[in-house]
N, C-alpha and C positions, 0 to 999 in steps of 0.2 A: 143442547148443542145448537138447535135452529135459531135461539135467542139469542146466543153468540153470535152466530154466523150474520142473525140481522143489526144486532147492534155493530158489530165492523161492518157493514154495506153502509148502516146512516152513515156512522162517522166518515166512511169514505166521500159519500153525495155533500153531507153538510161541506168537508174539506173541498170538495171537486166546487159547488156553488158557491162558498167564500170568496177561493180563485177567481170563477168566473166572474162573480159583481166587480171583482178589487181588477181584474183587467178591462172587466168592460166600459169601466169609467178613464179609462184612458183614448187618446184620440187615434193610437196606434193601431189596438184591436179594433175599433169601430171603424177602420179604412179597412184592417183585413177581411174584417167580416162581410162588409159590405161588399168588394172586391169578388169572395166568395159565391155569396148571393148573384151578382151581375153573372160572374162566368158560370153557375152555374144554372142558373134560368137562360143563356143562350144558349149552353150546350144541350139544356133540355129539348129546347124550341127548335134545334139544329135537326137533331134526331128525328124527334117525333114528327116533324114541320115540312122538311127540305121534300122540292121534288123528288130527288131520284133515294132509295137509300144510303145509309152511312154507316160504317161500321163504326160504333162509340169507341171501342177501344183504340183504333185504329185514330180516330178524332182527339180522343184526349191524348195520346201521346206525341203526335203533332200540336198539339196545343202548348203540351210542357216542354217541348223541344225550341219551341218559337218562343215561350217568354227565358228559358235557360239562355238562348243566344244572345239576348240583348244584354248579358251580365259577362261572360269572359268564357275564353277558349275550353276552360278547364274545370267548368260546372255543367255534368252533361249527368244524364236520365240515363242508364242502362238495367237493358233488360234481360235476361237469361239467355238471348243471342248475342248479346255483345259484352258478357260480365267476362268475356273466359282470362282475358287480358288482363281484367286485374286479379283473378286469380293467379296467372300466372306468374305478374310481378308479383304479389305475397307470396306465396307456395315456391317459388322458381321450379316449379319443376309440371309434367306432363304425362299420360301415355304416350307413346309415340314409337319412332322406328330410327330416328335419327339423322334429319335429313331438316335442312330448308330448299322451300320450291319459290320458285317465280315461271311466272308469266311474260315472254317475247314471242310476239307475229304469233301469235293462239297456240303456241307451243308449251307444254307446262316442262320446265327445267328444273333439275336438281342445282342446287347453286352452291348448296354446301353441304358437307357431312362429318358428322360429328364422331369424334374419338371411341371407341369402347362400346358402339351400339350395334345393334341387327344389319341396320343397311353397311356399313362399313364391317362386316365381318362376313358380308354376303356379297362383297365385292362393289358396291354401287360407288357411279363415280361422279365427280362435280360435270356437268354438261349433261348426263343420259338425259334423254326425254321420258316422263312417260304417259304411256299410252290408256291403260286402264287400268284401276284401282276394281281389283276382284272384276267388275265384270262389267263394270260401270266405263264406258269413255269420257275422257276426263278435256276433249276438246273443247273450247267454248264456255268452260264454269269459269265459277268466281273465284280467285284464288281463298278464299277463306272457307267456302263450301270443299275444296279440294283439301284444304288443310284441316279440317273437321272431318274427311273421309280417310285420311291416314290416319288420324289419331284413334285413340281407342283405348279402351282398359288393358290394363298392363298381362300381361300373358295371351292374351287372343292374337291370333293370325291376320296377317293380311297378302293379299299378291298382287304383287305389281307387273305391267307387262311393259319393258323399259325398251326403247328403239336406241344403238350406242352410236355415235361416230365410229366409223370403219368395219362396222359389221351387219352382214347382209340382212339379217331377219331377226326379228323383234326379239326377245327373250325374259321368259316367265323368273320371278324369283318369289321363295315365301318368305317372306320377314315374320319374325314374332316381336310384340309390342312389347317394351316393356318401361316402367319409369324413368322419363327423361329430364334428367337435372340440366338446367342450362348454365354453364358457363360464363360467370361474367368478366373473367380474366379471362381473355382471348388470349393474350399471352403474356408471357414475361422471360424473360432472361438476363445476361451478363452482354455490356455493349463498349466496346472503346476501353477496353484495361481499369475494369472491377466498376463500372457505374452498372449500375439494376435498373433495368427499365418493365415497367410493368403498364400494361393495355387495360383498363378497365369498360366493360359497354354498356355496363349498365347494374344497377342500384338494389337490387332485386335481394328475396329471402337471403339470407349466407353469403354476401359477398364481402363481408367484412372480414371473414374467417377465409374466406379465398383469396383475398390480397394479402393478410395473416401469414398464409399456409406457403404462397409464394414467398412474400419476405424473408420467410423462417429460411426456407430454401434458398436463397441465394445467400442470404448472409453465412449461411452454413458451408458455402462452395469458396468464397475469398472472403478479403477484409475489403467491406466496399467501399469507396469513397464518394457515393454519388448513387442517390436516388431518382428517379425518373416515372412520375405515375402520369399518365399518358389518361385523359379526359376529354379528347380531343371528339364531339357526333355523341359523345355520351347523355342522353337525354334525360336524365336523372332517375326518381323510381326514390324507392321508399327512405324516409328523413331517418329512421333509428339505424338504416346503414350506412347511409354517411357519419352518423356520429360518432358508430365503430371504427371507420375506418380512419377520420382525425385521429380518435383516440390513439391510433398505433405512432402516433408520431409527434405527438403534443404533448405536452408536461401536466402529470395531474394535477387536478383542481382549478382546470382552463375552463374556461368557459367555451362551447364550441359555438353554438346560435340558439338563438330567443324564439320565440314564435310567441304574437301578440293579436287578438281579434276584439272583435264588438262582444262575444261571451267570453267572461276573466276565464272560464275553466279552458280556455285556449291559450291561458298568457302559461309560459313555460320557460323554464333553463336549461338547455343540456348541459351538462358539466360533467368534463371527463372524470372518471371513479378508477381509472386503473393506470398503472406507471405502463408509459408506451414501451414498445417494443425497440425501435430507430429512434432515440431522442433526440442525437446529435449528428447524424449523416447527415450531411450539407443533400439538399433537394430542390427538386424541381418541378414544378405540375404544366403538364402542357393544356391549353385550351381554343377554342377555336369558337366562331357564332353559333354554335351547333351543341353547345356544354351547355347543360340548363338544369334549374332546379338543382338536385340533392349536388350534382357536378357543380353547380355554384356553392353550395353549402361547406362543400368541402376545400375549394377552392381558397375561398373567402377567408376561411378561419385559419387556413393555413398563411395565407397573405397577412391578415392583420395579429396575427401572431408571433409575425413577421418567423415564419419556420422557414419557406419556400420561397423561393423564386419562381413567377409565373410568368411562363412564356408563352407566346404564339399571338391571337388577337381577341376582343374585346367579346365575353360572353352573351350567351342568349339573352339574358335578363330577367328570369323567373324567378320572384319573390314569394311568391303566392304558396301556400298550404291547404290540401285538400284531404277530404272527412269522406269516409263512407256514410252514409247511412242507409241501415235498413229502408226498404219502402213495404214489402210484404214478402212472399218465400221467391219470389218470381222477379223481383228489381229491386235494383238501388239508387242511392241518390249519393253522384260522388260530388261533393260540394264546395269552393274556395271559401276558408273559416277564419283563414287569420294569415298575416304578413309573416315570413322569419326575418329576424336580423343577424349582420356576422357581429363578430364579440367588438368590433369599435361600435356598433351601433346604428350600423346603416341599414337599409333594405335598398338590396341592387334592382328592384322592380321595374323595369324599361318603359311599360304600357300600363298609362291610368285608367283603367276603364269608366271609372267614375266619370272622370272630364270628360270621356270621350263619348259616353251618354249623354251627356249635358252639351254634345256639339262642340267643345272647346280643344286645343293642342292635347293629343296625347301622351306626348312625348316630352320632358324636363328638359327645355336646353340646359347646355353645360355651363353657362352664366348663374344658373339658378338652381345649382345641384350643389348641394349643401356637402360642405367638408369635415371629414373621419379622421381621426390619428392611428397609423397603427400602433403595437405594445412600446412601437422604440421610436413613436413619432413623426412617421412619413405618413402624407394626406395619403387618402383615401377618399373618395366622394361616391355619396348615394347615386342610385337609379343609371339606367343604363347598362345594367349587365357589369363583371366584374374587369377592369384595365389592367394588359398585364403590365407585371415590370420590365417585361422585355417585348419589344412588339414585333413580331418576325411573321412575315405574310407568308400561307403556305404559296408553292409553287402555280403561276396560273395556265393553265390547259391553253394554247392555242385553238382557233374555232375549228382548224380541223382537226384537231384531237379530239375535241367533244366531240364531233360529229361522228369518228370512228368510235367512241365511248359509246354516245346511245345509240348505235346502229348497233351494237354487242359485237363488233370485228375482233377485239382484243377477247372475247368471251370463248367464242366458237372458234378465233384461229389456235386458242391454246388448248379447246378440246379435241380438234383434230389432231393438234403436235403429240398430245399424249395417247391419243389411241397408235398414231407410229412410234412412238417411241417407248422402250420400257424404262429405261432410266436418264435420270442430266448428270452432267457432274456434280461436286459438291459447291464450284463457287460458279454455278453455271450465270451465265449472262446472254442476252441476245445480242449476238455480233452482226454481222455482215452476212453470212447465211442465209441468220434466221428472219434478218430485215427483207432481203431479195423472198424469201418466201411468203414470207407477210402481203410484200406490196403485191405480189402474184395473184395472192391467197383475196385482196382484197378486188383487185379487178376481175377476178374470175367472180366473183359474186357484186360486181356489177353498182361498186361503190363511184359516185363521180361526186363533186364538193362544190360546190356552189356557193360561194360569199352573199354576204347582203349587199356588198359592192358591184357584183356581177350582175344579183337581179334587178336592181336601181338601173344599171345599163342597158337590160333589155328591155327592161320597161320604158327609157328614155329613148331608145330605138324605135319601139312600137311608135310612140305617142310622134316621133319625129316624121317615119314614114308615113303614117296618116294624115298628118296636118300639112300645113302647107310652109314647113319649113326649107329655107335653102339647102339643096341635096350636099352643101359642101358642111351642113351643121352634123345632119346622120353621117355622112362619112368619118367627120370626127371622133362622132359618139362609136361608131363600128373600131376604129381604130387604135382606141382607149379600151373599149371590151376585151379585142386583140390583145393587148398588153399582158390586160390583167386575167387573163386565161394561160398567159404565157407563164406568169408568174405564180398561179395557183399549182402549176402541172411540176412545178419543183417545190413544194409543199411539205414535199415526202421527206428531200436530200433536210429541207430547213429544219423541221420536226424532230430529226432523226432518234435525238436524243433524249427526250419526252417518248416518242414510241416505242423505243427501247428499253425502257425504265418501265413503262408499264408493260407490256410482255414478258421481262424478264421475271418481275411479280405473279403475273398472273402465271404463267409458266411452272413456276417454282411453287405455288398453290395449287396447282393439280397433281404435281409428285409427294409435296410433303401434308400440307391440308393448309387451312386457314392462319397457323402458328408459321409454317414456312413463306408463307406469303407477306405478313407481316415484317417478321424479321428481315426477307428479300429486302423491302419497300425503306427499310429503315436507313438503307445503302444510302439514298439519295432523298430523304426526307431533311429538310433543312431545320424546321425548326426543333425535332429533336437534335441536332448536327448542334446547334445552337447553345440548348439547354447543357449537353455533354459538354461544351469549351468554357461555360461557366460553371460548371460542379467544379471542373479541373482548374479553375482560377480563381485561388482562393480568396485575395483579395480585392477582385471584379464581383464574385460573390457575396462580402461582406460590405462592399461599399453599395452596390442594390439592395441590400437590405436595411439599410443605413445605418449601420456600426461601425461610422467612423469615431467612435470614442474606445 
């Protein structure tokens, strides 16, 4: 037995030493090696050397952090503090209580709550603050230390001590943890006389079988005539789910995307293997700069397919394909290994990193972006993110609507409207009321708006009265500040309809949850408004996809 055991060790060493000679006569391993050598004789000399101490570990991983960056966003070192995230896109799922938090003014907020869990069956609402997790104050953390102290293995306890709008004293609740599958159809239903509109957020374990499980569902309620998968902030997440989810609406034996790298065992075919679900329902995918990765993937192949009509505006631009690899029980190495292409053959890749290490344009103008056919012959062009066929810009926020957006006004005035009220009606809207209590609600807490036109004038004032400008120049510039104060302070009346829109949503998300708020938002979302006038026009539909034969 031990003669065995040594003769497979030689064979192994002779096999392992062959290798080595037959690489080391190349000038690729004799740069890496070398390479090796250098960094690893300064990081000796660092250690052992440096005035004050170092911690090695602490040094090499700054080290591999700083050569990953000079190669692309999406090639990074994690380590057993920050792997939980791609567990969580593979697995979709968690211990937990069922709740998303954020952080405003040091305050930690419940922002969302999820259907069918502990917190939402123990009453917790979108707005409560809370105050302490078990015993721990939760002021001043990091939201991800905070979110690591709710979670927890599935049947253990946790207590929260939650402060609510409109009640006096704080209040204890127990939650018990249990496995939390996330949702990556935030929603879907029936929109404008039988079109199906469905939300997807994201790319994650099972979400091919949950845009599935919806489809199945709606087509099972009418005869649809119009599709609507809604891509719109969807940041992608794993490629074998988008390939599901083409599949449900692609003809087998399609091709859906290629993926091709410097190692062939990365060159690939997806190719649908199953008769879709929706072959023939006239569709539409919405998208937006914020769709990226597998949301391109699916995009893409429904475009050059020519299946879909894709509306809204010009995608993120992620081409790139990333590889876990082990590093030991404690890290990984998540890695860019290979390009995808959609089935004409492009890769939508927006940022060459190559070029862009070599100092040169990163970016393809549109002169020199090479042109695709789709199945029925309409160009299509590589790099830059995917163009839709209809281009519909969402709605743009006036600056002081942002400015009531990230001050959280619309957050906290709808958490207050729902600790008074117990119900809305069913087609509630914010009228005239709710607006007069709004703008109340916002001067009581001490909101004022300030343009970058207003601060240019007091700056122009300042610099007037100190210098030695003619007093009839600052009386002008006072004059014009005048104006444009006069003209901020009716802001409110011009807005009206924008701040409307967004209250009546967010409103409608603290009575029914994140699915009612959606649906609300859809009222006056134009570029769904868009996609629904072209499912319902059948020959606007067929001439964008160009079947005029």
């Amino acid at each position: 037995m031990r003669r065995k055991v040594f003769i497979v060790l030689a064979v192994l060493l002779i096999g392992t030493s062959i290798g080595f000679v037959a690489i080391q006569n190349t000038d690729g391993f004799y740069q890496v090696r070398r390479s090796v050598d250098v960094f690893g004789t300064v990081f000796k000399d660092v250690v052992q050397d440096y005035v004050d101490p170092v911690p090695p570990e602490q040094l090499v991983r700054k080290g591999i952090n700083a050569m990953l960056s000079s190669l692309d966003p999406y090639t990074v070192y994690m380590d057993r503090e920050n792997s939980g995230e791609i567990d969580l896109l593979t697995t979709g799922k968690y211990g937990g209580i069922g709740v998303s938090i954020g952080v405003a003014d040091g305050k930690v907020i419940i922002t969302g709550v999820f259907d069918g869990y502990s917190a939402q069956r123990q009453g917790l609402r979108i707005g409560d603050q809370i105050l302490k997790i078990d015993t721990t104050e939760v002021s001043g953390k990091k939201i991800d230390d905070i979110s690591n102290m709710v979670r927890g293995e599935p049947g253990s306890q946790v207590t929260l001590t939650i402060k609510r709008e409109g009640e006096e004293k704080p209040f204890k609740v127990v939650l018990v943890r249990s496995e939390i599958r996330l949702k990556a159809v935030s929603y879907y239903g029936i929109v404008d006389s039988n079109i199906a509109f469905i939300k997807l957020d994201q790319f994650s374990r099972g979400s091919d079988q949950e845009v599935k499980d919806a489809l199945m569902d709606l087509m099972s309620r009418t005869d649809l005539k119009g599709i609507i998968l809604d891509l719109r902030n969807n940041p992608g997440g794993l490629l074998e789910s988008a390939v599901g989810i083409a599949e449900l609406f692609v003809p087998k034996g399609s091709m859906i995307v290629m993926t091709k790298g410097r190692d062939p065992s990365s060159d690939r075919k997806y190719i649908s293997d199953q008769d879709p679900i929706a072959p023939n329902i006239p569709m539409a995918v919405l998208v937006n700069g914020n769709s990226a990765s597998a949301s391109e993937i699916v995009t893409g192949a429904l475009q050059d397919l020519d299946r879909a009509v894709v509306v809204g505006t010009t995608t993120f631009g992620k081409g790139l394909v990333q590889t876990i690899l082990p590093i030991d029980q404690n890290a990984q190495l998540k890695i860019t290994t290979a390009k995808y292409y959609t089935p004409s053959g492009r890769c939508i890749q927006k940022i060459s990193y190559s070029r862009l290490r070599e100092g040169e344009n990163d970016i393809t103008p549109d002169s020199l972006r090479k042109e695709f056919h789709t199945l029925d012959g309409r160009p299509v062009y590589e790099a830059g993110g995917i163009r839709p066929d209809s281009t519909v810009r969402s709605e743009k926020f006036s600056n002081y609507v942002i400015q009531l957006m990230r001050g959280g006004y619309f957050f906290n005035f709808a958490t207050q409207f729902r600790s008074e009220n117990d119900t809305i009606p069913p087609h509630f809207a914010a009228g005239t009321k709710v607006l007069d209590e709004f703008r109340k609600f916002i001067e009581k807490n001490n909101f004022t708006y300030t343009s970058h036109l207003a601060q240019l004038l007091g700056d122009a004032h300042n610099i007037a009265s100190t210098s030695n400008y003619d007093d009839s120049i600052d009386k002008g510039i006072i004059s014009v500040a005048d104006e444009v104060r006069t003209y901020e302070r009716g802001l409110f009346e011009k807005d009206s309809k924008q701040i409307s829109e967004l209250l009546t949503s967010e409103i409608a998300g603290r009575f029914g949850g994140n699915s009612a708020q959606i649906r609300t938002s859809l009222r006056y979302d134009e570029q769904a408004q868009v996609a629904e006038s072209i499912l319902h026009d059948r020959p606007r539909y067929m001439h964008i996809l160009g079947f005029t034969h």
